[in-house]
Backbone bond lengths (Angstrom), bond angles and torsions (degrees), N, CA, C in turn:
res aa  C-N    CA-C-N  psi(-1)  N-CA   C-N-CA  omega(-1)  CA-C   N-CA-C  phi
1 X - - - 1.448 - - 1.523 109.12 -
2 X 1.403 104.28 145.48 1.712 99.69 171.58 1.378 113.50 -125.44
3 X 1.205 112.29 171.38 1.703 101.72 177.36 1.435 124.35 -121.14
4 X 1.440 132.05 154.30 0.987 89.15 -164.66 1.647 93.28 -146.66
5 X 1.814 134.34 172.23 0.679 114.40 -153.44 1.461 95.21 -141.22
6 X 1.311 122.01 126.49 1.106 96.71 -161.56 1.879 93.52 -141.58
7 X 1.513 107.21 -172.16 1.564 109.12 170.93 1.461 105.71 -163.19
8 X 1.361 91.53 139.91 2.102 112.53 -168.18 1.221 71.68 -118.48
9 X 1.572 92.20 -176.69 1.419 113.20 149.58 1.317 118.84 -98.12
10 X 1.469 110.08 159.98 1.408 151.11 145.64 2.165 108.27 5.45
11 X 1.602 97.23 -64.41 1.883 103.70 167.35 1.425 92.06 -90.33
12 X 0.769 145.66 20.36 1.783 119.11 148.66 1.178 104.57 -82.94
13 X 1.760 101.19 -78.43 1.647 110.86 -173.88 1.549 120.66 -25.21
14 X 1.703 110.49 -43.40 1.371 114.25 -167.88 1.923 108.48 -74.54
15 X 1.551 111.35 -33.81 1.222 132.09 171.85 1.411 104.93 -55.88
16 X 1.180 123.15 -53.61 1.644 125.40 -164.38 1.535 109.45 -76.86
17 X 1.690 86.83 -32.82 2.400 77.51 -179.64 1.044 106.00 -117.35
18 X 1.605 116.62 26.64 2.047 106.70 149.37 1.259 93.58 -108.56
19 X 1.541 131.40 -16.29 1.603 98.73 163.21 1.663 123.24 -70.04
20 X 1.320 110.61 -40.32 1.188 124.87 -172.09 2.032 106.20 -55.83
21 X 1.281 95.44 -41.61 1.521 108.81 177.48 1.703 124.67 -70.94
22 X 1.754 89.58 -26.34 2.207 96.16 169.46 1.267 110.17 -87.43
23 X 1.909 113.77 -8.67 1.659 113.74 -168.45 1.583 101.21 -98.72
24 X 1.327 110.76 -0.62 1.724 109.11 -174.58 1.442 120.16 99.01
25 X 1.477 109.48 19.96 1.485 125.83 176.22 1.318 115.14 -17.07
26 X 1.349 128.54 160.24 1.496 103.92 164.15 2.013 77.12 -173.63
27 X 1.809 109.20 176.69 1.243 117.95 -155.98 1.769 89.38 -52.72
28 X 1.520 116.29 150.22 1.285 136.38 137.70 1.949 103.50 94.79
29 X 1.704 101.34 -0.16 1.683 90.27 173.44 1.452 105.12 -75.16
30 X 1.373 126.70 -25.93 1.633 106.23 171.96 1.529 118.33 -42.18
31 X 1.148 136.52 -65.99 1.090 157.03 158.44 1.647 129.14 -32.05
32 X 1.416 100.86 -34.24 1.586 105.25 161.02 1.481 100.82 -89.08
33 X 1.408 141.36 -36.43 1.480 130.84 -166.42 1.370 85.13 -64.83
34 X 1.612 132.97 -74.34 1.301 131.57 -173.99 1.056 111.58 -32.51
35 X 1.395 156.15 -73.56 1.397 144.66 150.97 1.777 124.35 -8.89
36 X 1.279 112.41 -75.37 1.297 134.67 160.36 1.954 92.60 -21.63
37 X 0.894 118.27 -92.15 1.309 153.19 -163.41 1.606 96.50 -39.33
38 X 1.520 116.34 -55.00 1.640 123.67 170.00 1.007 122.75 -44.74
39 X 1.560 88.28 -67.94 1.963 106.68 177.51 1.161 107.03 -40.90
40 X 1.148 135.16 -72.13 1.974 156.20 -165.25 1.479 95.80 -41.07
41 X 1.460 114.06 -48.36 1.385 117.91 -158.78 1.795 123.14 -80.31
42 X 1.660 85.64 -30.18 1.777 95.87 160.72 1.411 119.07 -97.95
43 X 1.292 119.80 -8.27 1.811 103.19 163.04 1.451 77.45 -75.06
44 X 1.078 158.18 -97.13 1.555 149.37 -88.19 2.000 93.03 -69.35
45 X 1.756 93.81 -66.03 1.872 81.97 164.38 1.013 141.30 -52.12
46 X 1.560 118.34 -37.23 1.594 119.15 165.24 1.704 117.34 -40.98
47 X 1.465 99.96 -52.01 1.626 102.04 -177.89 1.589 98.09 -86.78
48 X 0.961 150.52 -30.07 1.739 148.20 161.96 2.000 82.61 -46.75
49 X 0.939 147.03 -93.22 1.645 142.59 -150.21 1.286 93.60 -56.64
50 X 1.495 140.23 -60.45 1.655 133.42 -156.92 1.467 88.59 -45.61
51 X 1.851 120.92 -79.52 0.759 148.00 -167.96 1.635 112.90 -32.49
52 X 1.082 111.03 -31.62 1.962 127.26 170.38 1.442 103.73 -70.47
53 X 1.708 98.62 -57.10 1.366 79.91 -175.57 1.428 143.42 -107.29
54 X 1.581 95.24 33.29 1.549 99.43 -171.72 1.658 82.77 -106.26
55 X 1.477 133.66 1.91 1.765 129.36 -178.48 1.192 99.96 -39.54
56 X 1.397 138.97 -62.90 1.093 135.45 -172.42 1.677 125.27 -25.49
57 X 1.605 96.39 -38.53 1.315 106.41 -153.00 1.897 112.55 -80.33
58 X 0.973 144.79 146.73 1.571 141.85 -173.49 1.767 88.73 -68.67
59 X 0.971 116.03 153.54 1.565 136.46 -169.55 1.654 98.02 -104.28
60 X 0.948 124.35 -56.50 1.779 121.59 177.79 1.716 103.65 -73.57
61 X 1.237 119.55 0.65 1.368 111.33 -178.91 1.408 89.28 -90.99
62 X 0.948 102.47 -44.62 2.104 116.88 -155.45 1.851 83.83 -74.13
63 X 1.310 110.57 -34.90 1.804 90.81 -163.77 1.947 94.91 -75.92
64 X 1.277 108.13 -41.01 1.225 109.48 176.87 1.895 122.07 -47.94
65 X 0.866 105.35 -70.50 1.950 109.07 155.83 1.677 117.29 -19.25
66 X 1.439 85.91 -59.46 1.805 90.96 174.49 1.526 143.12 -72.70
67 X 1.781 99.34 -9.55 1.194 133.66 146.30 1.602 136.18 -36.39
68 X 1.694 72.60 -72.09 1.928 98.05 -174.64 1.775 97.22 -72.23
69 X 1.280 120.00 -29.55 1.403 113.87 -170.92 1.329 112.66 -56.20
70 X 1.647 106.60 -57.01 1.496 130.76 171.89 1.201 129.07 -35.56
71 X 1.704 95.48 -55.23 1.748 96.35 163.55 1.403 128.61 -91.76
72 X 1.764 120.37 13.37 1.263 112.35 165.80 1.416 99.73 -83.81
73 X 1.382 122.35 -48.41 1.176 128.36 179.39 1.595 112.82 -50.36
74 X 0.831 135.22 -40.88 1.535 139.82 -170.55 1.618 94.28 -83.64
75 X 1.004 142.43 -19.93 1.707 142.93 -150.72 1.917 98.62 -125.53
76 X 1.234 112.16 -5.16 1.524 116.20 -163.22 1.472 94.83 -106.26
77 X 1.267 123.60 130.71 1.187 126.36 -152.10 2.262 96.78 -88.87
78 X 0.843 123.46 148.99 1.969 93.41 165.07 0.966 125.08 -82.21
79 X 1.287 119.56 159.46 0.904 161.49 150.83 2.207 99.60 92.25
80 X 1.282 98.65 37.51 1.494 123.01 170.52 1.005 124.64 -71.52
């Protein structure tokens, strides 16, 4: 675990622990929403950048690829 130290403002803080406090708050949900809240925020960019940089690519080519994968995989017997 790490810790960490951080500073919002003043209407966040108060925003984040009267929601947390009408949802049934209790010790350590600050700290999981903050987590929660991180995590969420870098898949969303991770797939916001893939998504940039695969533009290049034709979209029926790419759906086509993902096709043939499916049904080699589905048609490939295991451990083949």
């Amino acid at each position: 675990m790490t810790r960490w130290t951080l500073v919002v403002s003043d209407d966040t803080d108060k925003a984040l622990r009267t929601f947390l406090a009408q949802t049934g708050g209790k010790k350590g949900d600050l700290s999981d929403f903050v987590e929660n809240a991180v995590r969420d925020k870098l898949f969303h960019l991770t797939v916001g950048n893939i998504k940039q940089r695969n533009r290049v690519f034709d979209q029926a080519e790419v759906t086509n690829l993902i096709n043939e994968a499916v049904v080699n995989v589905r048609t490939t017997p295991p451990n083949a």
